[in-house]
C-alpha positions as CSV (number, residue, x, y, z in Angstrom):
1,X,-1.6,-18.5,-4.4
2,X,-1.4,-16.3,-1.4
3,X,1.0,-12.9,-1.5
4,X,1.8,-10.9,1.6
5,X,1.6,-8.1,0.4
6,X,2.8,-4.5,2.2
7,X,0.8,-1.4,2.3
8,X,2.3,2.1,3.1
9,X,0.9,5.7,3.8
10,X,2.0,8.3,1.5
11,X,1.9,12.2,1.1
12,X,-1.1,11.3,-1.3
13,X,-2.2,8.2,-0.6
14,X,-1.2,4.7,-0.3
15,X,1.3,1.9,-2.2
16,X,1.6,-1.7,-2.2
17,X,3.8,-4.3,-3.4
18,X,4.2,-7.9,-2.6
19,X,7.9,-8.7,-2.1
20,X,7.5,-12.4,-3.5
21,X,7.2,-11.0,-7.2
22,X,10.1,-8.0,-7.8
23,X,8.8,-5.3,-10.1
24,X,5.1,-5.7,-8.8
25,X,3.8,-1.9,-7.0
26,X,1.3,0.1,-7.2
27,X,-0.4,3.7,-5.7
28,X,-3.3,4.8,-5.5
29,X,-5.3,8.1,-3.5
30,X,-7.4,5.3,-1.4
31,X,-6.7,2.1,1.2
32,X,-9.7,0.7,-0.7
33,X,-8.5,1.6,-3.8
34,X,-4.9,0.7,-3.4
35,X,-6.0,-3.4,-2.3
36,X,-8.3,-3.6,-5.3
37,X,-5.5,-2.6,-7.6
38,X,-2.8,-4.4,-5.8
39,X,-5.2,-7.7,-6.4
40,X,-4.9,-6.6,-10.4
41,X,-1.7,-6.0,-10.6
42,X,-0.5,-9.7,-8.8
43,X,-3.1,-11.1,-11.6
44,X,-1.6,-9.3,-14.3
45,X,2.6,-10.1,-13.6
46,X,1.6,-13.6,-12.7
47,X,-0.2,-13.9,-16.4
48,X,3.0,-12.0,-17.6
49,X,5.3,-14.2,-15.8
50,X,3.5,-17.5,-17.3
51,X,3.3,-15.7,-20.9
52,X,7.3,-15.6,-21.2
53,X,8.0,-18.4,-20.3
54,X,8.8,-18.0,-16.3
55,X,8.6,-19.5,-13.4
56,X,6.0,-18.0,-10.8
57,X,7.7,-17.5,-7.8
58,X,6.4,-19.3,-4.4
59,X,5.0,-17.2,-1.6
60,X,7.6,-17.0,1.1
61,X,7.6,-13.8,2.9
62,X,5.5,-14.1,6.3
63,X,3.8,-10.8,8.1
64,X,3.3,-10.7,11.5
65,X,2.6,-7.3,13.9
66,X,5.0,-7.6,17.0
67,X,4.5,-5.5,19.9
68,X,6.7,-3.8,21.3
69,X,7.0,-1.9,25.2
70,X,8.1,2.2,24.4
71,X,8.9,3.8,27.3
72,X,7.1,7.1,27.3
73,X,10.0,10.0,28.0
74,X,10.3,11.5,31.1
């Protein structure tokens, strides 16, 4: 399966979390760092997930960049 999943710039770093599977996030000091474990930690509540019992949920969220015009002031 195929998560969107969002990254944001911290104070010391980066987080992730894929909003198809609640409760999934991580942080790390790195862009680099923060994918790899983002890419773990899908694996690991998806195992969870299957292990009690659980349905998986589908991907459903879509990302797309829009551009937008910003008037510069002035």
């Amino acid at each position: 399966m195929r998560y969107a999943v969002i990254i944001e710039k911290t104070e010391t770093g980066y987080s992730a979390y894929p909003p198809d599977l609640p409760g999934c996030g991580v942080s790390g000091p790195s862009l680099k760092e923060v994918e790899r474990l983002i890419r773990e930690a899908i694996e690991f509540h998806i195992e969870g997930l299957q292990r009690h019992g659980q349905a998986v949920p589908e991907p459903t969220s879509i990302c797309e960049y829009v551009d937008a015009a910003v008037s510069q002031p002035g």
